[in-house]
VMD Tcl script that draws the C-alpha trace (Angstrom):
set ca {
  {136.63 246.39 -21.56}
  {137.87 249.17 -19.54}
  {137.60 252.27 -20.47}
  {141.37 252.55 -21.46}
  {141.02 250.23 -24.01}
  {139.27 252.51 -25.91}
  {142.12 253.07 -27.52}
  {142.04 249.84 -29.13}
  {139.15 250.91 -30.93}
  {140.65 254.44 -32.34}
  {139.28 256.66 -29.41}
  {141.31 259.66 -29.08}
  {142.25 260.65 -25.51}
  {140.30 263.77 -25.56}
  {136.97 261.42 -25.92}
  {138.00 259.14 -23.41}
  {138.27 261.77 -21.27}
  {135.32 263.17 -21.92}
  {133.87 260.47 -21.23}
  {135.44 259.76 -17.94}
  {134.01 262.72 -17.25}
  {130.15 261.72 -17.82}
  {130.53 258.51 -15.62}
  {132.75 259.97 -12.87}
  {129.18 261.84 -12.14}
  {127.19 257.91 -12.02}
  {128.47 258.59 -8.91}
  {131.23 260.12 -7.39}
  {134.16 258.34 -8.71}
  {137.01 260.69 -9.56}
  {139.26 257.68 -11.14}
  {136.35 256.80 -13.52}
  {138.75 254.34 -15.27}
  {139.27 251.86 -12.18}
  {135.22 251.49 -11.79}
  {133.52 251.62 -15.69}
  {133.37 249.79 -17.66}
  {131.76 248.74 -21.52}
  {130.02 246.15 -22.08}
  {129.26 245.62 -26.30}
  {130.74 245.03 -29.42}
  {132.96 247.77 -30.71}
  {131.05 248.91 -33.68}
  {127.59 249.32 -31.47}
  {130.35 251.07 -28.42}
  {131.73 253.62 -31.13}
  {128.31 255.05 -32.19}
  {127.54 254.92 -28.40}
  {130.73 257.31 -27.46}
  {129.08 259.79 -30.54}
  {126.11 260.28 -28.43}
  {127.33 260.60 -25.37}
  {129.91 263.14 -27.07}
  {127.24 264.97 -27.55}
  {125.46 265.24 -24.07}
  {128.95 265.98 -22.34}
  {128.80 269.09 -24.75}
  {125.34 269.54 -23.45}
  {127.01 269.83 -19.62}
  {124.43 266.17 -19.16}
  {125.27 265.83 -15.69}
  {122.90 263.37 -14.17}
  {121.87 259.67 -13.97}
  {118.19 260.21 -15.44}
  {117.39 262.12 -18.67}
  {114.48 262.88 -17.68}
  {116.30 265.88 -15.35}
  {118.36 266.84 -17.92}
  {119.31 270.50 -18.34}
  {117.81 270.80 -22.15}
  {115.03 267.73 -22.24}
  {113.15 269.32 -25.66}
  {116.58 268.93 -27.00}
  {116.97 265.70 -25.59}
  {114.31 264.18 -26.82}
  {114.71 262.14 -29.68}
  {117.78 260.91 -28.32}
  {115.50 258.89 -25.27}
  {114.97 256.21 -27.87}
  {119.02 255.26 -28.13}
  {119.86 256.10 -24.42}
  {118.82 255.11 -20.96}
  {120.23 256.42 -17.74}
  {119.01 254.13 -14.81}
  {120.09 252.60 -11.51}
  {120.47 248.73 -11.36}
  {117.90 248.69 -8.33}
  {115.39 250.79 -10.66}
  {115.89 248.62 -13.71}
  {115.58 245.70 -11.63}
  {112.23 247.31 -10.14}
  {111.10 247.90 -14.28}
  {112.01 244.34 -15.43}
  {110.27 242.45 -12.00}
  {106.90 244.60 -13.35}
  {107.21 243.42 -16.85}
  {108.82 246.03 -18.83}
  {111.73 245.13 -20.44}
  {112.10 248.22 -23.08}
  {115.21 249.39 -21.56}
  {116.99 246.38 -22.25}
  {115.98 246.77 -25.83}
  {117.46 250.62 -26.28}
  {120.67 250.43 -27.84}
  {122.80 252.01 -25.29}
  {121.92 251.35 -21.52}
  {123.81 253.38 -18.64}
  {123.77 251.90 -15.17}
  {124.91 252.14 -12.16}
  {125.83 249.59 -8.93}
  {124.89 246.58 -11.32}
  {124.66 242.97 -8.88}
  {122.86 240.27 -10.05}
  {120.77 239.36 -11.59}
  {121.24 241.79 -14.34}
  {124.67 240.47 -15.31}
  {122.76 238.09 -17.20}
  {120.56 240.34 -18.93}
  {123.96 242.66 -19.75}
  {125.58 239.77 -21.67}
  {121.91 238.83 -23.43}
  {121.96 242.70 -24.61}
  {126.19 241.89 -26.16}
  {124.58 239.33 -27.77}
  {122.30 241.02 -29.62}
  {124.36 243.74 -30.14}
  {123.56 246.08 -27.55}
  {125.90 248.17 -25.45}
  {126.09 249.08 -21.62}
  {128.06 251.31 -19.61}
  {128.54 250.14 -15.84}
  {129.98 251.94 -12.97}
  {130.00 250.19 -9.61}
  {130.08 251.22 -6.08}
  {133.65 249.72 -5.06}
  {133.04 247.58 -2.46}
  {134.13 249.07 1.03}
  {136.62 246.10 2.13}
  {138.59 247.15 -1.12}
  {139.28 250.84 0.31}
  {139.67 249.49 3.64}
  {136.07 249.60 5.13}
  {134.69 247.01 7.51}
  {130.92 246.18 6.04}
  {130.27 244.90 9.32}
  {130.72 248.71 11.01}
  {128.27 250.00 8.32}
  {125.49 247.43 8.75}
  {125.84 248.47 12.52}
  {125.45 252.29 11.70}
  {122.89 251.23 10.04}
  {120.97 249.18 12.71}
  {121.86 252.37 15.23}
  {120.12 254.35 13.08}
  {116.83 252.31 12.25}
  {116.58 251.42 15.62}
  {115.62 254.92 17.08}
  {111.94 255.63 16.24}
  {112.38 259.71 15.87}
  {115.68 258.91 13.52}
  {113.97 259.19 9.82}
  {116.71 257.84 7.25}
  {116.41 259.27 3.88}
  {119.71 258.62 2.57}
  {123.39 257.94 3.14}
  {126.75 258.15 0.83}
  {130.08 256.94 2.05}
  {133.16 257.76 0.33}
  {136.89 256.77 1.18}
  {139.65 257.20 -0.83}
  {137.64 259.32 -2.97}
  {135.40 256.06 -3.95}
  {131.69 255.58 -3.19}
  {131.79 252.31 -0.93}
  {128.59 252.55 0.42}
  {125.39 254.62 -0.93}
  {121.29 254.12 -0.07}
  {118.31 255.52 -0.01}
  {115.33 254.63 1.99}
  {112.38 254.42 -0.39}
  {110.01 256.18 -1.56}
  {113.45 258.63 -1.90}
  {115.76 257.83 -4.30}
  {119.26 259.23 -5.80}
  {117.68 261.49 -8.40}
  {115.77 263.13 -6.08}
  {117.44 267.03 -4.63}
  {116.22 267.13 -1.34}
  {116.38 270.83 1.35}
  {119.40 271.08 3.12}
  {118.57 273.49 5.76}
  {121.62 275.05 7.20}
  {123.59 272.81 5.41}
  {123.38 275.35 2.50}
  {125.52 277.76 4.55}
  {128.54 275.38 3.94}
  {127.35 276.49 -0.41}
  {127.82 279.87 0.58}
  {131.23 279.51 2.11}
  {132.31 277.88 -1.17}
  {130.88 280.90 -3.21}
  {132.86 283.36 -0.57}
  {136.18 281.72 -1.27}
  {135.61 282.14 -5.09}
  {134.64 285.94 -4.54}
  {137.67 286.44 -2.37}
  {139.63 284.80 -4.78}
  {138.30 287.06 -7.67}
  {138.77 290.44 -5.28}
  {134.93 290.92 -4.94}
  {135.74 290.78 -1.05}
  {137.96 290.68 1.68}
  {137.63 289.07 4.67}
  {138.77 292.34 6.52}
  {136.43 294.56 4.46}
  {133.78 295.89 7.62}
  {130.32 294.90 6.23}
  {128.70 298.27 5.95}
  {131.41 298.70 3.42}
  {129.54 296.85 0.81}
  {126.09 298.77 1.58}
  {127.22 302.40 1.27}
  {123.19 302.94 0.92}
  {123.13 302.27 4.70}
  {126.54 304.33 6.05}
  {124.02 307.29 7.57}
  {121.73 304.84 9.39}
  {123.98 302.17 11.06}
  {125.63 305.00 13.63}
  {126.49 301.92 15.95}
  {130.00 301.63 16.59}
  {129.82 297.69 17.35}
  {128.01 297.41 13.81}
  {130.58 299.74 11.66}
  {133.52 297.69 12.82}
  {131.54 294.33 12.10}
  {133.78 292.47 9.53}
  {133.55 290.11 6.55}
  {135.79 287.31 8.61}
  {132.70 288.31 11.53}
  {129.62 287.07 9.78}
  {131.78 284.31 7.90}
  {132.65 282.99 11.40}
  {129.00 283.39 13.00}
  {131.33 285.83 15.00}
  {129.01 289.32 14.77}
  {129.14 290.12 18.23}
  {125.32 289.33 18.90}
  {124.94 286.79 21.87}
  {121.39 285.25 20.22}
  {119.87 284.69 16.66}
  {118.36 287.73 15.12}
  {116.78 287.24 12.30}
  {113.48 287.88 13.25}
  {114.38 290.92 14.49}
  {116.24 291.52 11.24}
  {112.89 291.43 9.24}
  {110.86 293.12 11.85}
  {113.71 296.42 11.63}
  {113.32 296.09 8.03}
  {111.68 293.65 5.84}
  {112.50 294.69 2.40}
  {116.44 294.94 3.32}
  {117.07 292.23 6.50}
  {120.80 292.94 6.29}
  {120.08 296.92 6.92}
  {117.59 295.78 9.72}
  {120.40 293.15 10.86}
  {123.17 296.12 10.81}
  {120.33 298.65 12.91}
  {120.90 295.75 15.76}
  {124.07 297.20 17.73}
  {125.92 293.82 19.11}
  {126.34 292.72 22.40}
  {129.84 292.31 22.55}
  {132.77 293.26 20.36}
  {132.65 291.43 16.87}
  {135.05 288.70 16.56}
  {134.98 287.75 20.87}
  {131.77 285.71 20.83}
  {129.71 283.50 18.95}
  {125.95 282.82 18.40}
  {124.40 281.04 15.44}
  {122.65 284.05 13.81}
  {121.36 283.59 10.48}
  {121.49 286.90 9.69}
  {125.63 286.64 9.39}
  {125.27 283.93 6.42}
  {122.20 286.09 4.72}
  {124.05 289.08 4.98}
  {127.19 287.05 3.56}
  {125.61 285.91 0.73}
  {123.97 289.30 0.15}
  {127.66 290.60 -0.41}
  {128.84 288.16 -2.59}
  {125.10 288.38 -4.89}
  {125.53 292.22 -4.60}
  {129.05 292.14 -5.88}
  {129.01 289.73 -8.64}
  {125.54 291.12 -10.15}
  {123.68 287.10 -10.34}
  {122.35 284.97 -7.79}
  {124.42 282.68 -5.95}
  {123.31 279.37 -7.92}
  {124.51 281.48 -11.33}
  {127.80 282.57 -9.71}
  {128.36 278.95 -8.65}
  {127.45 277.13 -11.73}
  {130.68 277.68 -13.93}
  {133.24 277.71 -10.66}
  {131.49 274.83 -8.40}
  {128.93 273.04 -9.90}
  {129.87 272.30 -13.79}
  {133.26 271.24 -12.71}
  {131.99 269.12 -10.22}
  {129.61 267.39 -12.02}
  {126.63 268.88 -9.88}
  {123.28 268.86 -11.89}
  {120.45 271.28 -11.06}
  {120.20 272.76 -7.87}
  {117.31 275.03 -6.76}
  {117.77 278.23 -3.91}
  {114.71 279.61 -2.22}
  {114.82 283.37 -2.15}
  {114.38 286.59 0.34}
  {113.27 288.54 -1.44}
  {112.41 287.49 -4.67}
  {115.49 287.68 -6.86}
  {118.01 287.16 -3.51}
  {118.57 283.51 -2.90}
  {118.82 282.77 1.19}
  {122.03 281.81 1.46}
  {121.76 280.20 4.84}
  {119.55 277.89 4.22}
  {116.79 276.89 1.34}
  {119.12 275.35 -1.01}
  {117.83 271.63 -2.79}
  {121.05 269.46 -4.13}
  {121.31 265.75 -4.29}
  {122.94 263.54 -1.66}
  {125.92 263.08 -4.48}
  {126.36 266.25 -4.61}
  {126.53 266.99 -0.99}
  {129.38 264.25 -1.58}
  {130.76 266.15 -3.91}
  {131.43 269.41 -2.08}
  {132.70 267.27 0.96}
  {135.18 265.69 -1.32}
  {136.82 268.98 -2.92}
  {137.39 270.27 0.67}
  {138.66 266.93 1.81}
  {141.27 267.37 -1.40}
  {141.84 270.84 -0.21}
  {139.85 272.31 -2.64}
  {141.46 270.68 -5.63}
  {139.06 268.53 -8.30}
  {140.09 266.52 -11.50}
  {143.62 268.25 -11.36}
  {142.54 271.86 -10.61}
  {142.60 274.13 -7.60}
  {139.28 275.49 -8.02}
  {139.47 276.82 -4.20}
  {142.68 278.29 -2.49}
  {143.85 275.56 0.10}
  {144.44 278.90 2.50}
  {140.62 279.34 2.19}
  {140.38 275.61 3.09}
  {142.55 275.77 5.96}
  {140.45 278.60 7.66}
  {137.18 277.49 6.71}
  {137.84 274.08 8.09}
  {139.43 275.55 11.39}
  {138.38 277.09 14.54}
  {137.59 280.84 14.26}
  {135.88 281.09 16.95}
  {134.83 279.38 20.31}
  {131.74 277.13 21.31}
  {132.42 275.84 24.72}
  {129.12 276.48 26.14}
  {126.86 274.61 23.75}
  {125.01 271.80 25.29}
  {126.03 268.99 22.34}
  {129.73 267.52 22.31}
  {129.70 267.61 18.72}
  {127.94 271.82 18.62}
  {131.01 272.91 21.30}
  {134.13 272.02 19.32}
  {134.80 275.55 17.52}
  {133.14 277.19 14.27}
  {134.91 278.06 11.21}
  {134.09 279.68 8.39}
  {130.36 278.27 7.85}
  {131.63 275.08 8.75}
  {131.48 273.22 12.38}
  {134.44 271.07 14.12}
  {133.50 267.94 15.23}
  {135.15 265.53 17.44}
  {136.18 264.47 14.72}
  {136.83 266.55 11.45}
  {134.18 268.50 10.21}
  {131.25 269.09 8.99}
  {128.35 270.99 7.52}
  {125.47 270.39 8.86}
  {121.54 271.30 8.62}
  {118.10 271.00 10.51}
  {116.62 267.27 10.85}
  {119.74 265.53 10.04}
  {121.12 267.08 6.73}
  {124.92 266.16 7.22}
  {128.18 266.37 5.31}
  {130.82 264.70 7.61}
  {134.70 265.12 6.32}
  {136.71 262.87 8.51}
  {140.93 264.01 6.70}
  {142.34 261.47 8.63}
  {140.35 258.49 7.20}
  {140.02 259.92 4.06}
  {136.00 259.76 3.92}
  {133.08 261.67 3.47}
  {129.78 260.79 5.03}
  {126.34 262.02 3.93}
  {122.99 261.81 5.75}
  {119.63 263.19 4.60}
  {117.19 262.42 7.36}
  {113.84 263.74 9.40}
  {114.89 263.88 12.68}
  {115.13 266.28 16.38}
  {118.21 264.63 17.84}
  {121.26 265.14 15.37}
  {123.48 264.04 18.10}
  {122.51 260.64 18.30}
  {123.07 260.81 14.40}
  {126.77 261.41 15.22}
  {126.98 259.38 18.39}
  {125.93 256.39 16.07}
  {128.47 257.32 13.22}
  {131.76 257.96 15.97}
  {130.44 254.59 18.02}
  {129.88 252.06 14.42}
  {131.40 253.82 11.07}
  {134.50 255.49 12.50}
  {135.85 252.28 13.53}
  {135.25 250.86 10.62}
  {137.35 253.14 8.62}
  {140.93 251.98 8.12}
  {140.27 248.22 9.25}
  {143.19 246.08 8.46}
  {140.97 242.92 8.56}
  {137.48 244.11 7.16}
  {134.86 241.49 7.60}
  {134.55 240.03 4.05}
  {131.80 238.03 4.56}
  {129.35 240.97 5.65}
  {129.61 242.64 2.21}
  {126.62 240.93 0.45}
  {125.01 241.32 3.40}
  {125.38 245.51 3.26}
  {124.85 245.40 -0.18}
  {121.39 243.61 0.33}
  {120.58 245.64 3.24}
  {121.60 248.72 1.13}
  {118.96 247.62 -1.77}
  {116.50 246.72 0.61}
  {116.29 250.54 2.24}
  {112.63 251.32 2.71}
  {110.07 253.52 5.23}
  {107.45 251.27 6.51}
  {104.03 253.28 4.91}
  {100.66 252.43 6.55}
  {98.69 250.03 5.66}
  {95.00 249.28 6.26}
  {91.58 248.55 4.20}
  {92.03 249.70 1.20}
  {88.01 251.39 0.89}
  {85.47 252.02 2.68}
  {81.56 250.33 2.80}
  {80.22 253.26 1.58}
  {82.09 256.03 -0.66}
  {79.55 258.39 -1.30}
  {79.72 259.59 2.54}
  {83.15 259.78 2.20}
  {83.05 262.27 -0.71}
  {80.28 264.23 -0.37}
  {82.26 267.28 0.81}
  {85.72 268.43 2.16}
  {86.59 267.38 5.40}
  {87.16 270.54 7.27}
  {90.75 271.10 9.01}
  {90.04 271.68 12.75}
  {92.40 273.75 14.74}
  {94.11 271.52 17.54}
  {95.23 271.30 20.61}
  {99.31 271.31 21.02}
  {102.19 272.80 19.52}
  {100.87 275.41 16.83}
  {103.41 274.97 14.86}
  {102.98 271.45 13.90}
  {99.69 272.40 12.39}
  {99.89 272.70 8.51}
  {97.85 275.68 6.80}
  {95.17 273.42 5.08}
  {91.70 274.52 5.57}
  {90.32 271.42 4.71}
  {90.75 267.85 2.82}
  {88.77 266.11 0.09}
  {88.65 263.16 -1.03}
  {87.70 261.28 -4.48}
  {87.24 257.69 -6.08}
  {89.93 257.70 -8.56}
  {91.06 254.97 -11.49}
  {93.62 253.29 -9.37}
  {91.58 254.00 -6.09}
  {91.93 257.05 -3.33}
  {92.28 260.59 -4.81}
  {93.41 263.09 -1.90}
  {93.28 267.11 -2.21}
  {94.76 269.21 0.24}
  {93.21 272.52 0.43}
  {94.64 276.10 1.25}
  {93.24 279.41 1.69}
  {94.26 280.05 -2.24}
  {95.97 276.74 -3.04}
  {94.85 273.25 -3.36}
  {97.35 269.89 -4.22}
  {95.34 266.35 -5.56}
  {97.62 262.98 -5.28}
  {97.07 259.42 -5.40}
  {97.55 257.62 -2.27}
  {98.87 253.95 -2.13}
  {97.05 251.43 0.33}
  {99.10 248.96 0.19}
  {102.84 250.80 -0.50}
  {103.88 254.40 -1.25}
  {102.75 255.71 -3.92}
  {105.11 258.05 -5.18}
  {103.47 261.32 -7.82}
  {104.61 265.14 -8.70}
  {100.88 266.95 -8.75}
  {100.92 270.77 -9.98}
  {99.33 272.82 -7.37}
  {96.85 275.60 -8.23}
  {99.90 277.38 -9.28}
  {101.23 275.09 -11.74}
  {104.13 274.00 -10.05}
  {105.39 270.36 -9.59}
  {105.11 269.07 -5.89}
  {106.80 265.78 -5.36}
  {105.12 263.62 -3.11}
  {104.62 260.03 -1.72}
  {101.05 258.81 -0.29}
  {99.78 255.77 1.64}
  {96.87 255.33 3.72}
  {93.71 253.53 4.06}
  {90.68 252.85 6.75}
  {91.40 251.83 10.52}
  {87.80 251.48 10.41}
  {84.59 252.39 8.77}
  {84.78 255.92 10.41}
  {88.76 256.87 10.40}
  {90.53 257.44 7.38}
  {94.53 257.58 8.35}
  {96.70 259.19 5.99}
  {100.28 259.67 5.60}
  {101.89 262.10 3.11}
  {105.83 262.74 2.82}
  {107.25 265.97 0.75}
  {109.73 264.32 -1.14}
  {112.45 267.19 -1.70}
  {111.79 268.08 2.15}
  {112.96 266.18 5.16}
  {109.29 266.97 5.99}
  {105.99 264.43 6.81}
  {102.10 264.95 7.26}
  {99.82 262.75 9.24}
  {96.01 263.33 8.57}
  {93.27 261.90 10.09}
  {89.81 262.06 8.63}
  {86.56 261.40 10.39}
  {82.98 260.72 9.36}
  {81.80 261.48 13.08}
  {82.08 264.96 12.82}
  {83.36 265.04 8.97}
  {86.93 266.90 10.45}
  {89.83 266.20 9.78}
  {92.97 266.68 11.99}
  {96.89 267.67 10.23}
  {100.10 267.69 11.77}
  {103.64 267.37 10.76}
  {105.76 265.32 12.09}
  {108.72 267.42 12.53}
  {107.38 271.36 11.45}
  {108.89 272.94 8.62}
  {111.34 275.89 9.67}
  {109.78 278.89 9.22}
  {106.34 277.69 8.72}
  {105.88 276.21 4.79}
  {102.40 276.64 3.02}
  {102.52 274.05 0.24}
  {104.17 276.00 -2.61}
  {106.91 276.10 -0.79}
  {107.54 272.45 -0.32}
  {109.51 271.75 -3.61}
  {112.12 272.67 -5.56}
  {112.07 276.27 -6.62}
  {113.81 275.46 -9.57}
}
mol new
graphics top color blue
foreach p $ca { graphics top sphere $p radius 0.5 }
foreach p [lrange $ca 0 end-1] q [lrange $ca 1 end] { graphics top cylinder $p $q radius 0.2 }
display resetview
């Protein structure tokens, strides 16, 4: 039934809304009604609605319990409830398991067959199932066809890395992947993209009178007033560093730290600008750090606590994590870990104009300058980098976006109605939008979508996958192979591409290759798959979780090739190992910013 026909059954509005609520977050789909529905008889739905009742009061926010904000709480209700994807319960049931069809209440999402059989088996015996589907894109106007050749675009440039993609039109997900081993659950860095976060939390403290866009910066640090003497630095304004507008014609931040690393906005302020603030820009990351410094210093909690009541519970937004500088500060322009739905998310409420589920949870005069030109660009090489800057936000040639390092995107195109959202590992960022103007845009608004190419997105969609290497899956002889840690040689090339690992060992585990990176005071053991990914969350020497996927295997007796992806990074490693001189070589693909050791490829949450 859908879920208005509740009623039928005695549920009060206040439930059903509740309720909405829940699956409007399995995904994005603000008119939960027109895309869930309940599949079970009404005394097994009833007892169902009781327990989910009770996670909405819990602020459950997510698609797996096993992320859920209280799971010690949580746990004895894991035998009545199940929270899955229909391309992960189909992966569960083609390896033999079919517990989750026996729970009594199963939540899924984007359900095609063949599971509709096994949903009507479960009515049978009694068994209830809640459903929400991806609406297909020729219902809100979306040619499959122009996805599918976004798609190819994409896939067919070798340093283009797809992690994910979310379309939404009409405020309806139409199209959503994720190229395995990554997968919807999974929050993944955002780079610069986190700046657009920041934005959001300085229209809230603007809103609540904890700032003003013409307060002067050294306002807010009255600590600093007798060292910042400049003249260019005094007048520097809120609406300045909002607008990557300081007056500085280069990036600073390294100069920031060097001034002063305990307090980088006081060694940002000692800088005097170039020019007069407001008549230039330059992508500085000290503006955004110093911005979210303000809004941390003023409301007395980090931003992810200031944001969770006014952004992220009303949006549905699950656990996000924010790397800090210093310890206690969270970054503000960059570091921050969130989902590709809830990238989605944020695009959405500015493409509404800041209003969600009936409430104007952001002024639309804050939307209309953040999402405008403050300042100029011209003279930036890319088309897409040159078309103004707002308030941490970039024009486009069409709409806007946030946008960070390796292909991190949140595209809102107002005059189609959409949202777009990449995760990726890539250099080039402008093919990334030369693909999406030249394939998707068209595709947006066709009057005669191509019908027949749906089943083909949707297959291509649950077919998403990084090729991992393959080759022999052991070697002749082990014991050579394990006999001591293959030491990390320093290489020739770009030092930056070299991970810190000092060197790698290697062990005969259960289910085959065991592989330990080592650090100076760290070390990280996986599993690696030789014929797949194979997908793990080691603790490090530290305790803490490191997501990771593995494959590998022997080229030859002498050359172990290894690949390793950080899962909640855009981030890859390529090892070599060799018996020759028992060294082993380590690159990344595409270098962390900043330089990571291994702790700091995760979630800090």
């Amino acid at each position: 039934m859908d879920l208005d026909g509740l009623v039928t059954l005695g549920v009060g509005e206040q439930a059903r809304v509740a309720v909405r609520e829940v699956l409007a977050d399995l995904p994005l789909v603000p008119d939960a009604s027109c895309s869930a529905l309940l599949i079970g008889p009404p005394d097994v739905a009833l007892a169902c609605l009781a327990v989910l009742a009770r996670h909405v009061g819990q602020g459950l926010r997510d698609t797996n319990l096993t992320i859920a904000h209280d799971r010690q709480h949580l746990r004895a209700e894991r035998l009545k409830l199940v929270f899955l994807s229909a391309s992960a319960l189909a992966e569960v049931l083609e390896a033999g398991d079919d517990r989750p069809l026996r729970e009594a209440v199963l939540f899924l999402h984007d359900v095609s067959s063949p599971l509709p059989g096994a949903l009507r088996a479960r009515e049978a015996d009694g068994l209830a199932s809640f459903v929400t589907a991806t609406r297909p894109p020729a219902e809100q106007h979306v040619d499959p066809a122009g996805v599918l050749a976004f798609l190819a675009a994409l896939e067919a440039r070798p340093d283009i890395e797809m992690h994910s993609i979310m379309l939404v039109r009409h405020g309806h997900v139409v199209a959503e992947g994720w190229w395995r081993p990554f997968s919807a659950e999974r929050p993944h860095r955002l780079y610069s993209l986190s700046k657009s976060f920041t934005s959001t939390a300085a229209a809230f403290a603007a809103a609540e009178g904890l700032l003003d866009l013409d307060d002067t910066v050294v306002s807010h640090f009255p600590e600093f007033e007798a060292d910042i003497t400049d003249g260019g630095s005094r007048s520097m304004r809120i609406r300045h560093i909002a607008a990557m507008a300081s007056g500085h014609e280069q990036e600073t931040w390294s100069q920031a730290v060097a001034l002063d690393s305990n307090e980088p906005v006081r060694g940002f302020l000692l800088i005097p600008p170039d020019r007069p603030p407001g008549t230039v820009f330059a992508y500085n990351q000290p503006c955004t750090y110093t911005l979210a410094s303000i809004i941390q210093r003023k409301a007395g909690m980090p931003l992810t606590r200031y944001l969770r009541p006014r952004l992220f519970d009303p949006l549905g937004i699950g656990l996000v994590g924010w790397h800090t500088f210093p310890p206690g500060r969270e970054q503000g322009f960059t570091g921050l870990h969130a989902r590709t739905e809830d990238i989605a998310k944020l695009g959405q409420l500015y493409l509404q104009n800041g209003r969600w589920d009936g409430s104007q949870l952001i002024s639309e005069n804050w939307v209309a300058q953040a999402t405008s030109r403050q300042i100029d660009n011209a003279n930036r090489p890319d088309p897409d980098w040159r078309q103004g800057y707002g308030f941490q936000f970039w024009m486009s040639r069409h709409g806007y976006r946030g946008d960070g390092a390796f292909g991190q995107f949140c595209v809102i195109l107002p005059e189609q109605d959409a949202v777009v959202v990449t995760t990726a590992s890539t250099r080039d960022m402008q093919a990334m939008l030369d693909a999406m103007w030249a394939h998707l845009l068209p595709a947006l608004g066709q009057s005669a979508p191509d019908i027949g190419s749906q089943e083909q997105l949707a297959s291509r969609l649950r077919g998403l996958e990084l090729a991992a290497y393959q080759a022999d899956a052991e070697p002749a002889d082990w014991e050579r192979w394990m006999r001591e840690p293959f030491r990390v040689a320093s290489a020739d090339g770009d030092p930056e591409t070299q991970p810190t690992l000092t060197s790698i060992g290697l062990q005969r585990g259960a289910a085959g290759l065991q592989v330990t990176l080592n650090e100076v005071d760290n070390a990280l053991s996986f599993a690696v798959g030789t014929r797949g990914w194979t997908v793990s969350t080691p603790a490090d020497t530290f305790g803490k979780g490191i997501p990771v996927a593995a494959a590998g295997g022997w080229s030859d007796q002498k050359t172990l090739r290894l690949e390793v992806i950080f899962l909640e990074t855009p981030h890859r490693m390529d090892i070599v190992c060799s018996l020759d001189d028992h060294c082993a070589s380590a690159a990344w693909r595409l270098p962390p910013l900043g330089g990571f050791q291994l702790q700091d490829l995760r979630n800090p949450i």
